[in-house]
C-alpha positions in Angstrom: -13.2 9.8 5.6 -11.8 10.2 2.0 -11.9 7.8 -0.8 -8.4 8.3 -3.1 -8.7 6.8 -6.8 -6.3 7.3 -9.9 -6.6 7.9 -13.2 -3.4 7.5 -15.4 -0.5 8.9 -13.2 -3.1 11.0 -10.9 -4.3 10.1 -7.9 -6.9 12.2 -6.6 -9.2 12.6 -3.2 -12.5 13.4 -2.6 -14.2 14.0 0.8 -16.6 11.1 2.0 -19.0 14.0 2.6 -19.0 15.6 -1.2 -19.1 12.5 -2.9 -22.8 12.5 -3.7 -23.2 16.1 -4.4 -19.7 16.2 -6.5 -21.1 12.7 -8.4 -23.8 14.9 -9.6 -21.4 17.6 -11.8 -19.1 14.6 -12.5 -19.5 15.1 -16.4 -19.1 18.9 -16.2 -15.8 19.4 -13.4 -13.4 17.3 -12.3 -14.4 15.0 -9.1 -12.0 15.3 -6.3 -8.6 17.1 -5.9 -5.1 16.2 -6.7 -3.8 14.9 -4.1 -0.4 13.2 -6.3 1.3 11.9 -8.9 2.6 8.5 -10.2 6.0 7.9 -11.7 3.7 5.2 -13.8 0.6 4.8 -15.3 -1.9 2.6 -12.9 -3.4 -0.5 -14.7 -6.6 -1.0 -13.1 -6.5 -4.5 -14.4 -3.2 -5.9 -12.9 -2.2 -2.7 -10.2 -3.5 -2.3 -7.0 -2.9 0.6 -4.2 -3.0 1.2 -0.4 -3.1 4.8 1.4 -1.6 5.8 4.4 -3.8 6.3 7.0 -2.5 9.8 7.0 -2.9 10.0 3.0 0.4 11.5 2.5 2.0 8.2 0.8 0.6 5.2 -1.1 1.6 1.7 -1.5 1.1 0.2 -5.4 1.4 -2.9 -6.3 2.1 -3.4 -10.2 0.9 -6.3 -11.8 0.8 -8.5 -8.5 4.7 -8.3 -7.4 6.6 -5.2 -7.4 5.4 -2.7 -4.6 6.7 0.6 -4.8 6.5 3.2 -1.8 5.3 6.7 -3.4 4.4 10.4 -1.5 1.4 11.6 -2.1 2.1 15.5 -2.9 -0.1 17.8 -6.5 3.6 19.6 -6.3 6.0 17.6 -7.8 8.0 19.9 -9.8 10.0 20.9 -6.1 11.8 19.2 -3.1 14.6 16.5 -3.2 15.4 13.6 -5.5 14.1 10.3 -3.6 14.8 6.9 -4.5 11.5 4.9 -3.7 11.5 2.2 -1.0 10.6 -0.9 -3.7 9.9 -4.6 -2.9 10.4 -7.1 -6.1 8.3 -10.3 -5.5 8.8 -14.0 -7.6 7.0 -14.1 -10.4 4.6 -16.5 -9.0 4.2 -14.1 -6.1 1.3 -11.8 -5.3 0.1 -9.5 -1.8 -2.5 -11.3 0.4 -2.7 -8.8 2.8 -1.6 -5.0 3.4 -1.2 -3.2 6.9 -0.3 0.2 7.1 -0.3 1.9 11.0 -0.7 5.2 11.8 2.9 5.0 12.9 4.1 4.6 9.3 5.0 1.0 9.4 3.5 -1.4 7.0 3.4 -4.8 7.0 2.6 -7.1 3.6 1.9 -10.5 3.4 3.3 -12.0 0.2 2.0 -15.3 -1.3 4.4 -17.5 -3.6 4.8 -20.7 -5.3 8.0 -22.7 -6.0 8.5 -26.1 -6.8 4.8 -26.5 -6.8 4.6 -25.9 -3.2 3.0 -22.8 -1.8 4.4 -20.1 1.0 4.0 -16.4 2.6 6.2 -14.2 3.0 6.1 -11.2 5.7 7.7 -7.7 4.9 8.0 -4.9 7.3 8.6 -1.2 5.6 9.3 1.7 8.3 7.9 4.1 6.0 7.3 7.0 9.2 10.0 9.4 6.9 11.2 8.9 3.2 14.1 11.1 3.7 15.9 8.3 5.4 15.2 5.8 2.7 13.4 3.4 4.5 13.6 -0.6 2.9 11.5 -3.4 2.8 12.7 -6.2 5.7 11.7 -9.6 5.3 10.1 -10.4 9.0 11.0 -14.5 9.6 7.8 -16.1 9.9 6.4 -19.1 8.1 3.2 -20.9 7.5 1.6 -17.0 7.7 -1.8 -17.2 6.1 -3.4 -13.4 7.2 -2.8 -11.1 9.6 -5.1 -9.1 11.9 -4.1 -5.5 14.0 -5.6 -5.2 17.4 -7.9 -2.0 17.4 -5.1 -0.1 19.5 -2.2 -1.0 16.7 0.1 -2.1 19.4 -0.3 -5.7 18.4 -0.6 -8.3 15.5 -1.9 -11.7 15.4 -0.2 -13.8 12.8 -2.6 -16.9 11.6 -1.2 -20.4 11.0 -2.9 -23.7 9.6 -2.1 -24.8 13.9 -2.8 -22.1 15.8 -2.2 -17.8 16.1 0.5 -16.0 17.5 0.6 -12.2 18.8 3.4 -10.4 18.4 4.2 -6.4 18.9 
């Protein structure tokens, strides 16, 4: 129930229920808190971004094939050095499809092109704890052309050109 947008290097969050009344005093205070910071400016042109479901780390994507894994916290001045979890793509590449579970695992589906002919890529990122610097996976499945999560998150179905598999 919160909608997360960033400006610059600041991502902020404002409460679904404030949004029209904070809309209103938009030109006079600042909608929203700060919720983080970015170690880079967001290009709302090429970048993209996906929340936790627990909004306390986002997922960017900068300019279609470098994802970087960043914690969402207005203090950043304190706590330990981290060296972000950070997926590098094929220059043809781009993400399809983002899945992030409440348990802290995301799953990305990665389109590329080589040779002229097209394929996916699936990554896994066990993202439940930075402090034990997590990685991006690359999950063996081809021929992967979207994903779906069962309502209970204890599933995935994995959609082919010939059929769909479920896997947990």
């Amino acid at each position: 129930s919160a909608l997360y947008y960033v400006t610059g290097t600041l991502v902020y969050r404002l409460n679904a229920r404030e949004l029209f009344t904070r809309s209103l005093y938009g030109g006079f205070l600042p909608i929203g808190r700060l919720a983080g910071k970015l170690p880079f400016e967001l290009d709302p042109n090429f970048d993209e971004f996906w929340v936790a479901p627990d909004g306390a780390q986002l997922l960017v994507g900068k300019a279609g094939r470098n994802l970087f894994l960043v914690p969402l916290t207005p203090e950043d001045y304190s706590g330990p050095s981290l060296s972000l979890p950070y997926l590098y793509l094929p220059g043809s590449g781009s993400v399809r499809r983002v899945l992030w579970l409440r348990t802290g695992k995301i799953l990305v589906l990665a389109d590329s092109r080589q040779g002229g002919v097209s394929s996916t890529g699936l990554y896994l990122l066990a993202a439940a704890d930075l402090r034990t610097l997590p990685s991006f996976r690359r999950i063996p499945e081809e021929g992967v052309l979207d994903l779906a999560l069962s309502a209970d998150e204890s599933s995935v179905a994995l959609m082919r050109a010939d059929g769909v598999t479920v896997h947990d």
